[in-house]
N, C-alpha and C positions, 0 to 999 in steps of 0.2 A: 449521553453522548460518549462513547468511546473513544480513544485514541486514534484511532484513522479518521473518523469522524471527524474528529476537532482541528488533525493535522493538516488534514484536505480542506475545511476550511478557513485555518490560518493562511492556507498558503491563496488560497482564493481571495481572502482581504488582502492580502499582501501584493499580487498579480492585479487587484483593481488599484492600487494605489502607484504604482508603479508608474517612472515617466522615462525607461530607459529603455532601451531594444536588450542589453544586454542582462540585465536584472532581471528583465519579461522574460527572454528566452531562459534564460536558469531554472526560474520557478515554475517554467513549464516542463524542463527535463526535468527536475527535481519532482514533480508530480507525478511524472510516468513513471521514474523508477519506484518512488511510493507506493502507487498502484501495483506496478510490479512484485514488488516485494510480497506487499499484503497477499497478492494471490498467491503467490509463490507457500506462503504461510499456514495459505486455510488447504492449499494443495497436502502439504507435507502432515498436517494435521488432520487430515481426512483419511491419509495411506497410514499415519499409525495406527488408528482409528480401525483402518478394515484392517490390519496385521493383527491386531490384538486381538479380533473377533473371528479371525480364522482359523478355522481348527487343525490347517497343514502346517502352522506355525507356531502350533502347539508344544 
């Protein structure tokens, strides 16, 4: 299990345990900007990735 993995899942045990509107609604923005971010992550590492393999940027 990776670290997004395990994050998104802590926060999912966390979000069933929960008995408060306002604790619920956090660990649900807290999960979008998590997602966010991740993609955000595999985006900027996929554009190094074809820079480096480009040979106009040679």
């Amino acid at each position: 299990m990776n670290e997004k993995e395990w994050l998104l899942n802590e926060l999912s045990l966390l979000k069933g345990e929960t008995q408060t509107y306002e604790v619920s609604a956090f660990l649900n923005e807290l999960e979008d900007i998590l997602s966010e971010q991740y993609k955000r992550i595999e985006q900027a590492k996929a554009e190094i990735d074809g820079l480096l393999w480009s040979p106009k940027e040679w």
